[in-house]
C-alpha positions in Angstrom: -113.2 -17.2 74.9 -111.7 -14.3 73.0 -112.9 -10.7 73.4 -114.0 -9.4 70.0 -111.6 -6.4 68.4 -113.0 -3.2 66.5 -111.4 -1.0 64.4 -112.1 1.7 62.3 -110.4 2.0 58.7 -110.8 3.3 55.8 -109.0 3.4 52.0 -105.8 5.1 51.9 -104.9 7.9 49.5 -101.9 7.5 48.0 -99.4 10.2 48.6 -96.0 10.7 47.0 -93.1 11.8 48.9 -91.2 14.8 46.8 -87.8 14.5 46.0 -85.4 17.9 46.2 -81.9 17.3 44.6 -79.5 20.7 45.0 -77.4 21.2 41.6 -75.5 23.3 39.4 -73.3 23.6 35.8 -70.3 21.6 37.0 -66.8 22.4 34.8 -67.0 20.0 31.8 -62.8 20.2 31.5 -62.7 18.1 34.5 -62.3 14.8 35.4 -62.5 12.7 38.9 -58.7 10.8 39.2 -59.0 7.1 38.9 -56.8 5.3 41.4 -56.0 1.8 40.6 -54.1 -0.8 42.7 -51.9 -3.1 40.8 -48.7 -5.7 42.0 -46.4 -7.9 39.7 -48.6 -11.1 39.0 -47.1 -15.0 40.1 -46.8 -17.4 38.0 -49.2 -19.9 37.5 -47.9 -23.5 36.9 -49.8 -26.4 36.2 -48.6 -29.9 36.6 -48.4 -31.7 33.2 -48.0 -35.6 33.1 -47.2 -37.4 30.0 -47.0 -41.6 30.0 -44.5 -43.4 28.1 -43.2 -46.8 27.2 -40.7 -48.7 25.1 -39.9 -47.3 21.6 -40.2 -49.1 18.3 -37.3 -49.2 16.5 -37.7 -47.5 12.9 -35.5 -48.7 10.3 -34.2 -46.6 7.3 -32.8 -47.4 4.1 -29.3 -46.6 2.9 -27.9 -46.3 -0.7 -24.2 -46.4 -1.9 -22.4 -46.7 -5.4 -20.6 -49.3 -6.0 -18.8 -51.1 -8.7 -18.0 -54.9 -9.7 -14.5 -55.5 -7.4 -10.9 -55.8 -9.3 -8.2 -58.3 -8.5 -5.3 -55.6 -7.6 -2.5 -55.3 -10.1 1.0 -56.9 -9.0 3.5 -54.8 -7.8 3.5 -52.1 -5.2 0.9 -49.3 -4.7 2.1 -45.4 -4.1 -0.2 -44.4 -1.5 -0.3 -40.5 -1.3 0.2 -39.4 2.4 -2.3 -36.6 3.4 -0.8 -33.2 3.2 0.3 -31.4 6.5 -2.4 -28.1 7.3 -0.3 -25.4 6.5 0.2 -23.3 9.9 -1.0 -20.1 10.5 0.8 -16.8 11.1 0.3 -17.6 15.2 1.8 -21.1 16.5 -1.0 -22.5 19.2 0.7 -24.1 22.0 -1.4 -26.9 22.9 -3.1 -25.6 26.3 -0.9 -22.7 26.3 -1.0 -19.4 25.0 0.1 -18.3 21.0 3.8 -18.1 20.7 4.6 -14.6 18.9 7.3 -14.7 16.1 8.8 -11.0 15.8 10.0 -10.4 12.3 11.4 -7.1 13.2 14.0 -5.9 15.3 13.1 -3.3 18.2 12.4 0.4 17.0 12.2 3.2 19.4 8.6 3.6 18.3 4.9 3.0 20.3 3.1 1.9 16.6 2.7 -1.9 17.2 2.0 -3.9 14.0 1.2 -7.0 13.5 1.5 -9.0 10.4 2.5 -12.7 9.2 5.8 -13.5 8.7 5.5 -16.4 6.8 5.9 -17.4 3.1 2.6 -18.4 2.8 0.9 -14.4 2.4 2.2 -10.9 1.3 5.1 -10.3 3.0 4.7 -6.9 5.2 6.6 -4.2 4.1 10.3 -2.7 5.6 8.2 0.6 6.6 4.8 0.5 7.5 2.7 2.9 8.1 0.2 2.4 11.0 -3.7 2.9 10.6 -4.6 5.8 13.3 -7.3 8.3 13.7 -5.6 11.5 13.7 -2.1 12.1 12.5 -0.4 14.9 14.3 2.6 16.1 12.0 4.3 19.3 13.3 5.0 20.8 9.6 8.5 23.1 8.8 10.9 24.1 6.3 13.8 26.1 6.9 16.4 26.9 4.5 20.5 27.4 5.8 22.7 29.1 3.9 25.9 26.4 4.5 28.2 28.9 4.2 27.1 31.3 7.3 24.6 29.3 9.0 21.9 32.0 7.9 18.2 30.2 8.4 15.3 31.5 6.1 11.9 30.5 7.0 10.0 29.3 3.6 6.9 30.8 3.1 6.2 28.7 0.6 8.1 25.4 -1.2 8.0 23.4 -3.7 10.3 20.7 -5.0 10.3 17.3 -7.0 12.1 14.8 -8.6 11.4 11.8 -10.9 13.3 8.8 -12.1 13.6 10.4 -15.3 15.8 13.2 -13.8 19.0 13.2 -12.4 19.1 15.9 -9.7 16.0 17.9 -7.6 14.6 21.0 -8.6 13.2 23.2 -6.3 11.4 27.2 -6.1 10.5 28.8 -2.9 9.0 32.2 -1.9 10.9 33.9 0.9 10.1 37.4 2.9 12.3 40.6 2.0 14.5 40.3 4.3 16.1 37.6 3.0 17.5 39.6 0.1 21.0 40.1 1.8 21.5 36.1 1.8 21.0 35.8 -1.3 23.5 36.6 -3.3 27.1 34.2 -4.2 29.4 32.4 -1.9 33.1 34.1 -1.7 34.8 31.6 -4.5 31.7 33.4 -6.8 30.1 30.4 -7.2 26.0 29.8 -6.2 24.9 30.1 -2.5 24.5 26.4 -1.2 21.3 25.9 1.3 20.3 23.0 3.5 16.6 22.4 3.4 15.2 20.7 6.1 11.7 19.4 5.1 10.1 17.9 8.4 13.4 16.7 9.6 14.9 15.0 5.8 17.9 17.3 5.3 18.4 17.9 1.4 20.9 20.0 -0.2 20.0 22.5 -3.0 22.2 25.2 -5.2 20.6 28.8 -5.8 20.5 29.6 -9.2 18.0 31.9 -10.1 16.2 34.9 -7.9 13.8 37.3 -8.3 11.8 40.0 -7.0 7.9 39.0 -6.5 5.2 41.8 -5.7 2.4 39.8 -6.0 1.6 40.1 -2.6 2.2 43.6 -2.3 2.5 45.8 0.1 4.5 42.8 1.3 7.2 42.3 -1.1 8.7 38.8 -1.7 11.9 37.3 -3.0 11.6 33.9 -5.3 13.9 31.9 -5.5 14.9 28.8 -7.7 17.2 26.2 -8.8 18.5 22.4 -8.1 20.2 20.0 -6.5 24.4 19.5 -6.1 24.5 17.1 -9.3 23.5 20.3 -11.4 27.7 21.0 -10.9 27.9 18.2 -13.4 26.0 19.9 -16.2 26.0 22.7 -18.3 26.6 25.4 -18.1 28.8 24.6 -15.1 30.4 21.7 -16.8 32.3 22.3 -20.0 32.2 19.5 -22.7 34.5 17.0 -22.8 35.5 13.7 -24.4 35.0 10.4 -22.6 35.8 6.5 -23.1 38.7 3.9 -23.0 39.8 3.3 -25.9 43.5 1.5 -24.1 41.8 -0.7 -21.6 39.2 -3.1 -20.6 36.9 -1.7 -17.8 33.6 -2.8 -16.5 30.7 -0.6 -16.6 31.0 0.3 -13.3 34.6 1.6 -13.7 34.3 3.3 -16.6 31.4 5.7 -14.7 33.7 6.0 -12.1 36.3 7.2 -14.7 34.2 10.0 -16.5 34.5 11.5 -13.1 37.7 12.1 -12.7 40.0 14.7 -14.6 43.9 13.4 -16.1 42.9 10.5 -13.4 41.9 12.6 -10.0 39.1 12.7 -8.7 36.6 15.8 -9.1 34.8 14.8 -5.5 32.1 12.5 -6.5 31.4 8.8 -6.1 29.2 6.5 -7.6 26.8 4.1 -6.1 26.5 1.1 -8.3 22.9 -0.6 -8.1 23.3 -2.7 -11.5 24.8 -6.1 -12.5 27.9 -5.4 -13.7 29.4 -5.9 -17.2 32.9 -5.8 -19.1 33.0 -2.8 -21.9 36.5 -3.6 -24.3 38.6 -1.3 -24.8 37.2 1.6 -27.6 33.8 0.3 -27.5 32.3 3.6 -26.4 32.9 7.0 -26.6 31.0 10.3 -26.2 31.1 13.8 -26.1 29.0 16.0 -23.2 29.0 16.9 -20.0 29.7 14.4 -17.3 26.2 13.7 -15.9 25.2 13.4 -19.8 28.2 10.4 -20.2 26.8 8.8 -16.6 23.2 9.0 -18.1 24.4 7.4 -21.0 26.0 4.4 -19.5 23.4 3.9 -16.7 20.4 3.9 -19.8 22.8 0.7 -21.5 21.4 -1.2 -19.3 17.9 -0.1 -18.4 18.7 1.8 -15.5 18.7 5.7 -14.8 20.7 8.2 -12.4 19.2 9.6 -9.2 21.4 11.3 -6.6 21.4 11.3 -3.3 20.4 13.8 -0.5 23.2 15.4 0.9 26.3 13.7 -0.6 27.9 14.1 -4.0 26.8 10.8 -4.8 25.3 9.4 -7.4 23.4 6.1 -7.5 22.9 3.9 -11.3 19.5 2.0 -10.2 17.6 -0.2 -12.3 14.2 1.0 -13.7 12.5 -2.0 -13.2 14.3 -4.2 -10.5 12.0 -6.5 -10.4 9.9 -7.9 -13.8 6.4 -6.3 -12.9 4.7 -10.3 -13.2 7.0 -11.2 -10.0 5.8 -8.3 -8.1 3.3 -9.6 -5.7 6.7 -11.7 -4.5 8.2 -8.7 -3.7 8.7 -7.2 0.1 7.9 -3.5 -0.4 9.8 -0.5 0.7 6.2 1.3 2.2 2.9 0.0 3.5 1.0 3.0 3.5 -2.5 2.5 4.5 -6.1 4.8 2.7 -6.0 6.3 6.4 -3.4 8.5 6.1 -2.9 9.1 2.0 -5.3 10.2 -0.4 -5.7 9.2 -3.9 -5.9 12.3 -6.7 -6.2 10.3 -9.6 -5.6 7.3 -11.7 -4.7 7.2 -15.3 -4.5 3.9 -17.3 -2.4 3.9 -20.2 -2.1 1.1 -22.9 1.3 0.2 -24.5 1.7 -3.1 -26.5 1.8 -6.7 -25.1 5.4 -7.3 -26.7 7.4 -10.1 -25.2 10.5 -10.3 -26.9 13.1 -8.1 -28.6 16.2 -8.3 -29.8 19.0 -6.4 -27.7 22.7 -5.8 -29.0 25.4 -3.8 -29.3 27.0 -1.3 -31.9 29.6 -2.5 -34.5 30.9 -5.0 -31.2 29.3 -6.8 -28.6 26.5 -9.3 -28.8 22.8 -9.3 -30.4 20.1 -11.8 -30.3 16.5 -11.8 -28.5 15.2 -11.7 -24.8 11.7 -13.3 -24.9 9.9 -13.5 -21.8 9.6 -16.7 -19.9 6.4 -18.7 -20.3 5.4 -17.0 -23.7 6.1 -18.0 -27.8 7.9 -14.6 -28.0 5.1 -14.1 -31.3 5.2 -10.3 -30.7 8.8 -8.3 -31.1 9.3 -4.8 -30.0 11.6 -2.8 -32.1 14.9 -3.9 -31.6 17.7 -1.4 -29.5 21.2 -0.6 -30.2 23.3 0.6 -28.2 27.6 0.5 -27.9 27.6 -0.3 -24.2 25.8 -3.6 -24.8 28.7 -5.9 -25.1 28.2 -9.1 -23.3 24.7 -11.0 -22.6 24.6 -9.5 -18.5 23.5 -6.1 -20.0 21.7 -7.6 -22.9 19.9 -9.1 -20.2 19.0 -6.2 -18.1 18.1 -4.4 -20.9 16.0 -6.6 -21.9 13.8 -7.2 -19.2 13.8 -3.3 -18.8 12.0 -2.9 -22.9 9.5 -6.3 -22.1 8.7 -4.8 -18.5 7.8 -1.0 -20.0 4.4 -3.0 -21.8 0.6 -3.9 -21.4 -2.0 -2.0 -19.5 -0.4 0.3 -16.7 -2.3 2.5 -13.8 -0.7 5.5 -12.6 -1.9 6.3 -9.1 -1.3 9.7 -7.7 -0.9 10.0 -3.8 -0.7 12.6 -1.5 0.1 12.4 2.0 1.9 14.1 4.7 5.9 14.1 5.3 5.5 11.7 8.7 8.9 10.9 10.9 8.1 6.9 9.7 7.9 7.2 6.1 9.5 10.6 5.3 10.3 11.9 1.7 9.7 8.8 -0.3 11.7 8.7 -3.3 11.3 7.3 -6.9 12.6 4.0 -7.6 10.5 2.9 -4.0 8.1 -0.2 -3.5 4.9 0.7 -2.5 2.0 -0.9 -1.5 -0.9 1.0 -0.9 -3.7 -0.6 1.3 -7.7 1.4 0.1 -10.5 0.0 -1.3 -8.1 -2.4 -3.3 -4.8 -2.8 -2.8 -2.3 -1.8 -5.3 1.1 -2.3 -5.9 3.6 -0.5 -7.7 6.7 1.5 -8.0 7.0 4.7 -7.3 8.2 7.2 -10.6 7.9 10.5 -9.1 8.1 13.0 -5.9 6.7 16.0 -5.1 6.7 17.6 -2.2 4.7 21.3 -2.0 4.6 23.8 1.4 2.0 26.3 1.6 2.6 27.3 5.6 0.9 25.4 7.7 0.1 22.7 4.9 3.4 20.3 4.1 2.1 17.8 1.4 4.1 14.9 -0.8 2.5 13.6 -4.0 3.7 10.5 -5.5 2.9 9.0 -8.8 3.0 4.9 -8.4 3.3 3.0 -11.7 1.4 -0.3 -11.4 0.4 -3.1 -13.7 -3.0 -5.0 -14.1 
């Protein structure tokens, strides 16, 4: 039995609790820093698995020509053996290293070049000059008077030659001072100087000098004239009477003749450069100077006089002495790379495509035509005359220096510096010049020009399509 329970109650009013939040204006150009935790993730791999079983063989289908078979002929067949794979510069040792062919004796010199020495590619030339960054050329001219030893800094130089002429000529712009060394040597005769351009030595004659005041208040002395052969001309060479009209001399002898005097020697030799020839007696005569008689017998044969450097020498050289079609046979004399020379210009010049013409001689000797090889000879140049050409070795060399003079030329014009490997490169030269194309010709003309610090050589290379 439970005890009853009372209670009193009634309905509840609803209250509601008040909230109170405390705030203000926060700073809108603020931001709470997010932190984020983050490590290199693993690779996840899953295991693959693949069934297999045998293969079926697939089958594909072939086609070939063919021809109904012959019963061979009687007799025995030529088969052609394969031909040998023509080597390479480089010999591979089989599992050794390259064997190195050197082409070249050993020079006193850190430029290393490399090139093939085989028949089968350009053959590199005697002199070449090496590809470098920066050439360093330590530029100076210096004139000595021979006779007292007197140096004269150059403030300027120029000279050239081409294969045209027969001896330099030069001009040069001295200071004031040099005014007293200037004047003629003791026999009366014009001051002899050494020029020394970047170590070449060349000797020159003063002929002419005069006072320059262009550059005043400094005044200047210019100076001019040409090389040792100029002796042989006029005015310092009378006129005279040459030939051998008793004997039979070759060409060669008969230069050597003109310079002497009643059979003596006047002091200068000659260096021969042509293939020789017999001239009978009273074939040629002619009246001039001496270096006009040499020119005369060195243009018989195609060939033209250029003298040397420092010796009263003269050398007869061919103008052509290779045909230009066999040039890309020939070694040349400089390899000169676009790295080190600049090209100033090209000019093309047209001459006719003759390839033959008739050569002979004057009143004796021989005459008949010199057609180039490999041609019909349909196009003659005018025929030349000349007394010297008296037996078919000059007919020939005159020849092939008419047919070589013909078709489209270029005329490239270099400058470069005077460097110790290359020097002053004269006319008559080889050179091959490695650019955007290579070109190769021979050179016709030297310049050199000095403008202190500045020592430049321009050459002008004739070349042939």
């Amino acid at each position: 039995m439970r005890a009853s329970l009372q209670t009193t109650a009634e309905d509840a009013a609803p209250v509601r609790a008040g909230w109170a939040v405390r705030f203000q204006e926060s700073l809108r150009d603020r931001r709470r820093m997010l932190e984020a935790t983050a490590q290199d993730a693993m690779g996840l791999q899953y295991l693959f698995t693949t069934g297999a079983g045998p293969s079926v063989p697939l089958y594909r289908g072939f086609q070939a020509r063919y021809q109904q078979a012959m019963r061979p002929p009687a007799g025995k067949s030529q088969v052609k053996p394969p031909e040998p794979e023509k080597p390479g510069c480089y010999e591979q040792l089989v599992g050794g290293p390259i064997k190195l062919l050197f082409c070249k004796p050993w020079a006193a010199s850190t430029a290393l070049v490399f090139a093939c020495c085989k028949d089968d590619g350009p053959q590199p030339g005697k002199v070449i000059v090496p590809v470098r960054k920066v050439y360093i050329v330590l530029n100076q001219i210096v004139l000595t008077r021979l006779d007292t030893g007197v140096e004269l800094p150059a403030l300027a130089f120029n000279m050239s030659l081409d294969f045209q002429s027969w001896t330099w000529n030069w001009t040069a712009s001295l200071h004031k001072d040099a005014a007293l060394h200037l004047g003629r040597d003791t026999d009366g005769d014009p001051a002899q100087f050494l020029a020394n351009v970047n170590g070449v030595p060349f000797k020159l004659r003063l002929e002419r000098t005069s006072r320059d005041r262009r550059f005043l208040p400094q005044e200047r002395w210019s100076v001019s004239g040409r090389g040792l052969a100029a002796v042989l001309a006029e005015p310092w060479a009378k006129s005279m009477s040459f030939g051998s009209p008793t004997q039979t001399l070759t060409a060669q002898q008969l230069a050597a003749e003109v310079l002497k005097v009643n059979g003596v020697s006047i002091g200068w030799d000659i260096d021969w450069q042509l293939e020789d020839w017999q001239v009978p007696a009273g074939a040629w005569t002619l009246q001039g100077s001496y270096i006009d008689a040499i020119n005369d017998i060195a243009a018989a044969a195609g060939g033209y006089v250029q003298p040397h450097n420092t010796d009263q020498v003269l050398r007869i050289l061919p103008k052509y002495p290779t045909a230009p079609w066999h040039w890309d046979d020939v070694v040349p004399d400089f390899e000169i790379p676009s790295a080190v020379a600049e090209v100033e210009g090209t000019e093309f010049v047209d001459k006719p495509d003759y390839n033959r013409v008739f050569v002979g001689g004057v009143g004796a000797g021989v005459f008949g035509p010199i057609t180039r090889a490999g041609t019909a000879g349909e196009l003659v140049a005018p025929q030349v005359m000349h007394a010297l050409i008296t037996d078919t070795t000059v007919q020939r060399q005159r020849g092939l220096a008419e047919l070589a003079n013909t078709n489209r030329q270029a005329i490239l014009t270099l400058t470069m510096p005077v460097l110790p490997e290359a020097g002053v490169i004269l006319p008559g030269k080889f050179v091959r010049y490695q650019g955007s194309e290579t070109a190769m010709g021979i050179v016709r003309s030297t310049a050199v020009s000095w403008a202190a610090p500045r020592l430049r050589q321009t050459l002008e290379i004739e070349t042939h399509a």
